[in-house]
C-alpha positions as a LaTeX table, in Angstrom:
\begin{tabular}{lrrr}
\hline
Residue & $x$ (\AA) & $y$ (\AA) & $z$ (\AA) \\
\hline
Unk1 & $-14.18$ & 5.70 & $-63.41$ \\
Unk2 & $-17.63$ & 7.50 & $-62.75$ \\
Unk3 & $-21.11$ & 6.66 & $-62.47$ \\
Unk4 & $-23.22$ & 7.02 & $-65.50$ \\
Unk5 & $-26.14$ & 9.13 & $-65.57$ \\
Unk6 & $-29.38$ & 8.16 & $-64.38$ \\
Unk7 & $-31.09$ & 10.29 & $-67.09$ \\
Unk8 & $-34.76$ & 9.73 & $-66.03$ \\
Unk9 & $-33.70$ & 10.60 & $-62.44$ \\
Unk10 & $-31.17$ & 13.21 & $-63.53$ \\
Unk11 & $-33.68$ & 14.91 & $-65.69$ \\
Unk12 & $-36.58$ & 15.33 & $-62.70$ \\
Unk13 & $-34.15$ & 16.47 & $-60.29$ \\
Unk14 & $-32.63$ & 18.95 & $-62.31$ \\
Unk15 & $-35.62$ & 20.11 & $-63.96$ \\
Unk16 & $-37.48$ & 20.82 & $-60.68$ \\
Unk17 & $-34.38$ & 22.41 & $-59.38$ \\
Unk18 & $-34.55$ & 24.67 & $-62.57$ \\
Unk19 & $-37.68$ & 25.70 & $-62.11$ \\
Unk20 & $-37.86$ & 26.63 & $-58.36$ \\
Unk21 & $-33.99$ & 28.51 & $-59.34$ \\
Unk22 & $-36.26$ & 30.48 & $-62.37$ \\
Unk23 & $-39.38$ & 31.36 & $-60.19$ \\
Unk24 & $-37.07$ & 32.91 & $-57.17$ \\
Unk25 & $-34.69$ & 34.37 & $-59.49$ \\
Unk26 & $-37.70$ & 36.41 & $-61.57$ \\
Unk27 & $-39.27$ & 37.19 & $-58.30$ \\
Unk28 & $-35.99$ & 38.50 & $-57.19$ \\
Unk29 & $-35.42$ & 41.10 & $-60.06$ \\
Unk30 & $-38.43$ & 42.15 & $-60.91$ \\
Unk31 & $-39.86$ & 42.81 & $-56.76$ \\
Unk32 & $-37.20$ & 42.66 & $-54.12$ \\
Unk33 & $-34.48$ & 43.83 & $-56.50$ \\
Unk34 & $-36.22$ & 45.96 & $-58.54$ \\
Unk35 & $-35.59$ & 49.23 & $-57.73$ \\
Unk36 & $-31.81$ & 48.87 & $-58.48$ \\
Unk37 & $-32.96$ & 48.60 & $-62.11$ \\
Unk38 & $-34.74$ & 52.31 & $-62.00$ \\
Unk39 & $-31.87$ & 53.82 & $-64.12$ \\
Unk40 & $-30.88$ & 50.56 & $-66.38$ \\
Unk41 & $-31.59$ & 50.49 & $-69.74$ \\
Unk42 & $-34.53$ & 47.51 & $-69.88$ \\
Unk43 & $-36.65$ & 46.92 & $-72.26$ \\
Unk44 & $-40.83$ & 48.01 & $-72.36$ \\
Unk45 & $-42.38$ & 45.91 & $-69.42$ \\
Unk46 & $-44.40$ & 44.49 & $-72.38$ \\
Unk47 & $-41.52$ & 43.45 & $-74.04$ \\
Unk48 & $-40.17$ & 41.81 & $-71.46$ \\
Unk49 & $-43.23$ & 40.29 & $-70.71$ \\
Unk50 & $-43.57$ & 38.74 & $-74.12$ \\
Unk51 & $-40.28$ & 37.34 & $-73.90$ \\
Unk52 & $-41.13$ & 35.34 & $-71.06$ \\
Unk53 & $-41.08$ & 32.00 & $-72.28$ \\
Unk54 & $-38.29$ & 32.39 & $-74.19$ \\
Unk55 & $-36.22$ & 32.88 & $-70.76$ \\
Unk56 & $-38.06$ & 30.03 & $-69.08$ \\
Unk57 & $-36.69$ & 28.06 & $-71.84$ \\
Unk58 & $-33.05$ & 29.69 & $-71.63$ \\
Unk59 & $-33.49$ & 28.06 & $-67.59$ \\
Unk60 & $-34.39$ & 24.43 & $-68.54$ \\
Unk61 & $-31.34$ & 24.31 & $-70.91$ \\
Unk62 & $-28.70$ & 26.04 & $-69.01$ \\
Unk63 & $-29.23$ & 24.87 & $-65.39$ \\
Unk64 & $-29.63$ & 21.10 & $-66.11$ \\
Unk65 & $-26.41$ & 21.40 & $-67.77$ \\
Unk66 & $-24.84$ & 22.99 & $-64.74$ \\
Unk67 & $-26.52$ & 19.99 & $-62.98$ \\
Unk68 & $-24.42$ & 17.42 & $-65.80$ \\
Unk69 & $-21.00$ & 19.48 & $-65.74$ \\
Unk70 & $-20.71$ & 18.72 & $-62.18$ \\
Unk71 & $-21.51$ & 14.85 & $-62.37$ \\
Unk72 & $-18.68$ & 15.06 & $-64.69$ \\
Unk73 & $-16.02$ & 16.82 & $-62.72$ \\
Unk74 & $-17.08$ & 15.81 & $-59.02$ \\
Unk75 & $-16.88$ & 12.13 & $-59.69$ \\
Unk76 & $-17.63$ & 11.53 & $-56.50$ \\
Unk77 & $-20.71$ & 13.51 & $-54.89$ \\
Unk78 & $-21.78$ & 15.39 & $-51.59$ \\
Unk79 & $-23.21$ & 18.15 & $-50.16$ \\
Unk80 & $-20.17$ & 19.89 & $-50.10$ \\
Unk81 & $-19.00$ & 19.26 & $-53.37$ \\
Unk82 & $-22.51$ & 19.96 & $-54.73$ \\
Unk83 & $-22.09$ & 23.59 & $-52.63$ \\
Unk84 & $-18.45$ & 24.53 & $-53.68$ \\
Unk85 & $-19.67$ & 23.63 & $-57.51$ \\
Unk86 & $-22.76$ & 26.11 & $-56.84$ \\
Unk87 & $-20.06$ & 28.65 & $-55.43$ \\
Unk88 & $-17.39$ & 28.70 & $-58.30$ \\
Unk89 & $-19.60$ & 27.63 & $-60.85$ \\
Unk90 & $-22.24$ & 29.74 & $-60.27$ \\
Unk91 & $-19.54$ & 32.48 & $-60.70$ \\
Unk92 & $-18.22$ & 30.82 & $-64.07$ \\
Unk93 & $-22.26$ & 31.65 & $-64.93$ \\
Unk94 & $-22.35$ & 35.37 & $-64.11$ \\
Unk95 & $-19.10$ & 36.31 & $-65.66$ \\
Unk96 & $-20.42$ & 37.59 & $-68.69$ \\
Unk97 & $-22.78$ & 40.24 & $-66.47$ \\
Unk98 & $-19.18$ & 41.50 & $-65.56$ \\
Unk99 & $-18.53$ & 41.64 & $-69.66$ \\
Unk100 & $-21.44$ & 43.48 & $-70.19$ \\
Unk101 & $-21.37$ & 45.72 & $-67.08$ \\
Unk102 & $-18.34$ & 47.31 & $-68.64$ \\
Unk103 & $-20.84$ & 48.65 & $-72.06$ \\
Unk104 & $-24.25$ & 49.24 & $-70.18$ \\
Unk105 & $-24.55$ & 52.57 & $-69.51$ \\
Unk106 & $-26.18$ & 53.82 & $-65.74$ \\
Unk107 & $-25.05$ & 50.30 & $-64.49$ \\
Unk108 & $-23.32$ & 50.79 & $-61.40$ \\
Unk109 & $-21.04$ & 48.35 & $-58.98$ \\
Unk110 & $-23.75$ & 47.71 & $-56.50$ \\
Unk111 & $-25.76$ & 46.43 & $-59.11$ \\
Unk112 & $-23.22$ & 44.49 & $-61.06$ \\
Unk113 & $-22.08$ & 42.72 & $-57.29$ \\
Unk114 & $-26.26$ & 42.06 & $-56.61$ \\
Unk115 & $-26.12$ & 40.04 & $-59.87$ \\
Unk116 & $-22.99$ & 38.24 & $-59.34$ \\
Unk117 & $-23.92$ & 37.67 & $-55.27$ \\
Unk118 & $-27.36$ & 36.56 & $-56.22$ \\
Unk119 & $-26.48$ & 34.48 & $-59.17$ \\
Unk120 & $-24.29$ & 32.53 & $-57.05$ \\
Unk121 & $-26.34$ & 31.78 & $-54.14$ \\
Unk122 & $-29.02$ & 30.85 & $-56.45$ \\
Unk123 & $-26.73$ & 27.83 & $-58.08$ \\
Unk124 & $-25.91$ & 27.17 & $-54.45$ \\
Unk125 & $-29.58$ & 26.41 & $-54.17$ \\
Unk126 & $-30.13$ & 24.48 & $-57.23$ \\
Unk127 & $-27.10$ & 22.39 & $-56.25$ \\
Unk128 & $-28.67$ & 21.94 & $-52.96$ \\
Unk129 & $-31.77$ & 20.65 & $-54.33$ \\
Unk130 & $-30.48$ & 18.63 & $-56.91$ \\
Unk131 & $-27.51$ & 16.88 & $-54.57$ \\
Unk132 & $-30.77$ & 16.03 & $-52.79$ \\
Unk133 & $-33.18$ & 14.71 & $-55.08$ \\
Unk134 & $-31.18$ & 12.93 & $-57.44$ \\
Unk135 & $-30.69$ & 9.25 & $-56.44$ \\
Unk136 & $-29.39$ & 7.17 & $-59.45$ \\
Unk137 & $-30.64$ & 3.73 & $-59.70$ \\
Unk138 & $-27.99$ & 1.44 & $-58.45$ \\
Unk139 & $-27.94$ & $-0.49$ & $-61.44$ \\
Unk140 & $-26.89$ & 2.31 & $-63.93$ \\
Unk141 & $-23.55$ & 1.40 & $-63.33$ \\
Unk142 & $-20.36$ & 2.81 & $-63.71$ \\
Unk143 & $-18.32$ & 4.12 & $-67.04$ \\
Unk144 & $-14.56$ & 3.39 & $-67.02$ \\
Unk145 & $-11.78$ & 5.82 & $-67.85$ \\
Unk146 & $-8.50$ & 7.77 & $-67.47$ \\
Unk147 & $-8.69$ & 9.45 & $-63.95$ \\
Unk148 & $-7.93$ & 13.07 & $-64.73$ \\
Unk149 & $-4.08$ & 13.62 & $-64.37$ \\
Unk150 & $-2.24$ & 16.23 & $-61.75$ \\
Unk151 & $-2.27$ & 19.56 & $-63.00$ \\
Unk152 & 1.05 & 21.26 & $-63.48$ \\
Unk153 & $-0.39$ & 25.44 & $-62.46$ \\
Unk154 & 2.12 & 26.71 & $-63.43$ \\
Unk155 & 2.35 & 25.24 & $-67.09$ \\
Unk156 & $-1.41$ & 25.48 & $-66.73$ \\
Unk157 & $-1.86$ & 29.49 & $-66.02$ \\
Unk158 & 0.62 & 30.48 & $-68.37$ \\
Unk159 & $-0.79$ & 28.99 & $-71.00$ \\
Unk160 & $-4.49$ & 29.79 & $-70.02$ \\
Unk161 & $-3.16$ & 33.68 & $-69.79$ \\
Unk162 & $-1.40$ & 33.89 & $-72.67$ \\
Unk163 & $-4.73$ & 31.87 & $-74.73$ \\
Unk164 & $-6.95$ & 34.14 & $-72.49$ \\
Unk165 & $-5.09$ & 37.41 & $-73.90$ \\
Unk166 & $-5.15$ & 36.60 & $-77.09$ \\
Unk167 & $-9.27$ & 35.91 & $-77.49$ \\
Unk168 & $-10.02$ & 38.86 & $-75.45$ \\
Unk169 & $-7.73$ & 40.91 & $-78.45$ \\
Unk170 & $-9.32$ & 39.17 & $-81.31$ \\
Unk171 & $-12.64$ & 39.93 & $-79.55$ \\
Unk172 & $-12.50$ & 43.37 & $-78.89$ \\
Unk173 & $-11.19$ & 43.94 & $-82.95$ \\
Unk174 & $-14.55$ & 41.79 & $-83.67$ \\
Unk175 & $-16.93$ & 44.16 & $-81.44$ \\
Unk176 & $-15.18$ & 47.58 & $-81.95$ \\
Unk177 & $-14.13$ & 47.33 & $-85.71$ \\
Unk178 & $-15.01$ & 44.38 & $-87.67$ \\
Unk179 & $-18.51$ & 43.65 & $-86.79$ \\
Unk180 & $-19.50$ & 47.12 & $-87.24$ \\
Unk181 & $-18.18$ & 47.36 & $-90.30$ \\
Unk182 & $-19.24$ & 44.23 & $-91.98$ \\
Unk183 & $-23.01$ & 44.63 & $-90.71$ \\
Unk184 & $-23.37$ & 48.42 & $-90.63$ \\
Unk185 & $-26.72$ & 49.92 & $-88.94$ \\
Unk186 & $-27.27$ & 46.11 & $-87.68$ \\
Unk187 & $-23.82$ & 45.83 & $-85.32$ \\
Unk188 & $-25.13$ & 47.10 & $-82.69$ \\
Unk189 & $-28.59$ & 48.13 & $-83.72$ \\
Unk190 & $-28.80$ & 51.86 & $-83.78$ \\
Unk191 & $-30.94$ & 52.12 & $-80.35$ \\
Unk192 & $-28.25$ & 49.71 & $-78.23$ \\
Unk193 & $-27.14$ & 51.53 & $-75.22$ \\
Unk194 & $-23.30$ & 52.02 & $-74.74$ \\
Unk195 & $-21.15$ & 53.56 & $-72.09$ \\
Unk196 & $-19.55$ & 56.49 & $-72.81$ \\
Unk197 & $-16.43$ & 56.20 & $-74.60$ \\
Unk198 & $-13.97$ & 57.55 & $-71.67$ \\
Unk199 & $-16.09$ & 55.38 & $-69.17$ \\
Unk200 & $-15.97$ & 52.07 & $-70.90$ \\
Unk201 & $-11.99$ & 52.62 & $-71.58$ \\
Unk202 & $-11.40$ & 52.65 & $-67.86$ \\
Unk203 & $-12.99$ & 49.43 & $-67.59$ \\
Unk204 & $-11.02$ & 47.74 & $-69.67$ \\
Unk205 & $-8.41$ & 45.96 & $-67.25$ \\
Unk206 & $-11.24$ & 45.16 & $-65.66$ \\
Unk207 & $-12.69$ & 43.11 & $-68.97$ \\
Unk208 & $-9.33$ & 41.70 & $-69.49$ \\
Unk209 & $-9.37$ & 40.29 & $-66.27$ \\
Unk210 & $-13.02$ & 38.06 & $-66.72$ \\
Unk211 & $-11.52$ & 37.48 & $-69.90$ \\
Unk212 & $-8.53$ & 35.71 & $-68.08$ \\
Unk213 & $-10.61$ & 34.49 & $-65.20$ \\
Unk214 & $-13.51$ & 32.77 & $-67.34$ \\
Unk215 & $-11.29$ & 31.04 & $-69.73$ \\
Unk216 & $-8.54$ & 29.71 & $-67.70$ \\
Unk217 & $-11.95$ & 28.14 & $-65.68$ \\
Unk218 & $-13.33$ & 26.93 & $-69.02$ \\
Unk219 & $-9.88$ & 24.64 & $-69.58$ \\
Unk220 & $-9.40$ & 24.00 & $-66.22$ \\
Unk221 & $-12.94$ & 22.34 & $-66.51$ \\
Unk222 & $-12.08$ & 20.55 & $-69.90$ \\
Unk223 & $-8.98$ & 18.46 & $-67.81$ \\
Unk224 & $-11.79$ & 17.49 & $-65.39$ \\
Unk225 & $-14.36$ & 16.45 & $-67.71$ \\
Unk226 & $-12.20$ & 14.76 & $-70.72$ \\
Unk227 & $-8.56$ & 13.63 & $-68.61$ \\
Unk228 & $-7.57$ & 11.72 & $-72.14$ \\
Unk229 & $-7.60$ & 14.63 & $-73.86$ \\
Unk230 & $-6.84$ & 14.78 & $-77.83$ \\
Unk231 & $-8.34$ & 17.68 & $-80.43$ \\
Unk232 & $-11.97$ & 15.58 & $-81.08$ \\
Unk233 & $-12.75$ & 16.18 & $-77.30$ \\
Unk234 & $-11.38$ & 19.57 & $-77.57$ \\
Unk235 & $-13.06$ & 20.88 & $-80.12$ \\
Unk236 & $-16.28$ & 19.10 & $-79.18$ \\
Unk237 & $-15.80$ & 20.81 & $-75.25$ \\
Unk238 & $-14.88$ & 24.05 & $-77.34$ \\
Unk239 & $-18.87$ & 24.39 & $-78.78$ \\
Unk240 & $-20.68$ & 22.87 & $-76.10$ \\
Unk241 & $-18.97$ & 24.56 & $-73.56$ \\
Unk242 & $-19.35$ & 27.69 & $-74.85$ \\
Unk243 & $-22.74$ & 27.56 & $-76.11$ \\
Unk244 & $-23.33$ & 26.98 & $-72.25$ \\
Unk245 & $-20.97$ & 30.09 & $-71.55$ \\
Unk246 & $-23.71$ & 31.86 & $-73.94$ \\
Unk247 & $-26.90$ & 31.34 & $-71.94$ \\
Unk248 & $-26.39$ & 34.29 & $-69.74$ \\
Unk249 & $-26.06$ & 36.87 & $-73.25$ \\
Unk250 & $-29.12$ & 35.67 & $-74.15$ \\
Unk251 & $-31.33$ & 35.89 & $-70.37$ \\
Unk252 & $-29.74$ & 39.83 & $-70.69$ \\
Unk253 & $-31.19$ & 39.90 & $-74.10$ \\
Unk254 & $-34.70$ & 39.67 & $-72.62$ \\
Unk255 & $-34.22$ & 42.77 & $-70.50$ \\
Unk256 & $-32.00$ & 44.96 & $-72.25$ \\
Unk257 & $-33.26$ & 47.28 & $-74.91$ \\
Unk258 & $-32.24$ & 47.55 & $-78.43$ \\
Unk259 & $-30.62$ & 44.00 & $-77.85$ \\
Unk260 & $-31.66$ & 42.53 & $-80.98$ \\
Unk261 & $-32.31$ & 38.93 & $-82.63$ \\
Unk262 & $-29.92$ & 39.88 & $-85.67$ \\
Unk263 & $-27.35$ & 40.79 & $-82.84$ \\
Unk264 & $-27.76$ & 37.60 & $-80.54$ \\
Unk265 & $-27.42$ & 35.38 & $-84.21$ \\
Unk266 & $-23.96$ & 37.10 & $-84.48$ \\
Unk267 & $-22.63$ & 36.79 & $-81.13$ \\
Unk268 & $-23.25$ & 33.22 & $-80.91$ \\
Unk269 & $-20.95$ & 32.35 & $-84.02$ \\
Unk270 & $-18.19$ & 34.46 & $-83.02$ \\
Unk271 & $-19.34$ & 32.94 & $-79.22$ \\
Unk272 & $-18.49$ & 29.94 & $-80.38$ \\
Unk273 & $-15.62$ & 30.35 & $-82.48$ \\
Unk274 & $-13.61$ & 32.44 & $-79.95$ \\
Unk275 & $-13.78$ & 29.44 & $-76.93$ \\
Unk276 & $-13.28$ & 26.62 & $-79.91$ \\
Unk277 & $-9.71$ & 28.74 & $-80.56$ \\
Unk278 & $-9.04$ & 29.01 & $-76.98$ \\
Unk279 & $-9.39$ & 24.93 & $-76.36$ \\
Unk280 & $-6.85$ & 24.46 & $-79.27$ \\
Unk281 & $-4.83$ & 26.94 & $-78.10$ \\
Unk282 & $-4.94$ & 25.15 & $-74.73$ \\
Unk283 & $-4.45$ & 21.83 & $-76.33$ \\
Unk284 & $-1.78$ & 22.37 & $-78.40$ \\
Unk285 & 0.51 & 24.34 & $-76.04$ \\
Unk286 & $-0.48$ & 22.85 & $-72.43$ \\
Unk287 & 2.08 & 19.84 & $-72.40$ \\
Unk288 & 2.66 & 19.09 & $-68.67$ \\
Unk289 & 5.63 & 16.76 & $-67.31$ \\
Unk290 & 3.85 & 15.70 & $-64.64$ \\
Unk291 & 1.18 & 12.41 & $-65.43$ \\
Unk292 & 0.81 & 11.11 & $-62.11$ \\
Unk293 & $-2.94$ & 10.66 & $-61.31$ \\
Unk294 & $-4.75$ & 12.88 & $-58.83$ \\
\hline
\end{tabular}
């Protein structure tokens, strides 16, 4: 059982809170932080400038659903909750910086752990606000269901790693061999900055690992949010969620030079397609003994 969404209510709060979370995190870049940016690869300040709005609108979408995901898997709210959800969700948020640290050139680890510090405190602070501010109506009422069942980790991280390996293999063959070869001089664009070679192949354990970190947090968050289960929710958690996970690509898109529109309309299919194989991966496989409800 959980309480159904005020939407009115849930829509101010969250909306305010995305708003105050967008004006401190611009201000936070482009002045206090800025001079950690002197050697990165951004865009013309024009540019950037220009694609304002755009990211404004990248903020109402993405941190309202932050807002939602947590109604759905804290069925029962506080501060606290609210808090933890900012902490390790807000890191579920910035793990694709960590994906794209590894192929920016001249981005170093102090910037890399600024983004991920910052972005997390700042979905503390949205969290904060919104735990405040919304107030459901008490007559919105309350939807029944399956209580989400006792996970069996072990079952559960095997299966996530194994899933988790697999994408990050079929994505890599996308990125380094397919997609440059089916969309020559257009994947990447010819002016896209890249590591060097030798650099970026050091870095990949460290891929692997977000890889294996973000996903097994992307079905660890589908038991929370649909407990019955079955493929519909699955695959219907598989595009939603990960047009969520793709937010962040496209707030680096505003900022990063020779990051194109043709590039961002190919990364969100194969973003899509690589998290909807992962769910039925998960789905398939993940058959736990244990039922009892947490």
């Amino acid at each position: 059982m959980r309480a159904k969404t005020d939407w009115p209510r849930f829509l101010m709060a969250s909306i305010v809170g995305a708003i105050l979370v967008f004006v401190l995190d611009v201000a936070w870049h482009g002045t206090i932080a800025a001079d950690m940016y002197a050697d990165y690869p951004s865009r013309a300040a024009d540019e950037i400038k220009s694609l304002m709005p755009f990211l404004f609108l990248t903020y109402i979408i993405q941190l309202p659903v932050f807002c939602y995901l947590y109604l759905r898997i804290y069925r029962e709210r506080s501060l606290t909750k609210a808090l933890w959800w900012g902490a390790w969700g807000g890191y579920f948020v910035v793990i694709p910086n960590e994906q794209f640290f590894v192929g920016i050139p001249n981005m170093g680890w102090d910037l890399l752990g600024m983004q991920v510090g910052e972005g997390i405190v700042m979905m503390m602070i949205l969290m904060t606000v919104f735990e405040l501010a919304y107030r459901p109506r008490p007559t919105a009422g309350v939807i029944l269901g399956v209580e989400p069942a006792q996970i069996e980790w072990v079952r559960f991280l095997v299966t996530c790693a194994v899933g988790s390996v697999l994408i990050f293999v079929i994505d890599m063959a996308f990125h380094g061999v397919l997609a440059p070869k089916w969309f020559p001089g257009i994947y990447p664009s010819p002016d896209f900055p890249h590591r060097a070679q030798e650099e970026s192949a050091k870095l990949v354990p460290f891929l692997s690992t977000t890889y294996v970190v973000q996903l097994t947090m992307f079905c660890f968050m589908f038991l929370k949010m649909y407990p019955e289960r079955g493929w519909g929710n699955a695959v219907w958690w598989g595009v939603w969620g990960a047009l969520f996970i793709f937010i962040p690509n496209l707030q680096i898109f505003v900022s990063l030079r020779g990051y194109t529109w043709t590039m961002i309309g190919i990364q969100v299919v194969e973003g899509v397609a690589l998290p909807v194989m992962m769910i039925a991966f998960f789905e398939l496989l993940y058959r736990p003994k244990l039922r009892a409800a947490s």
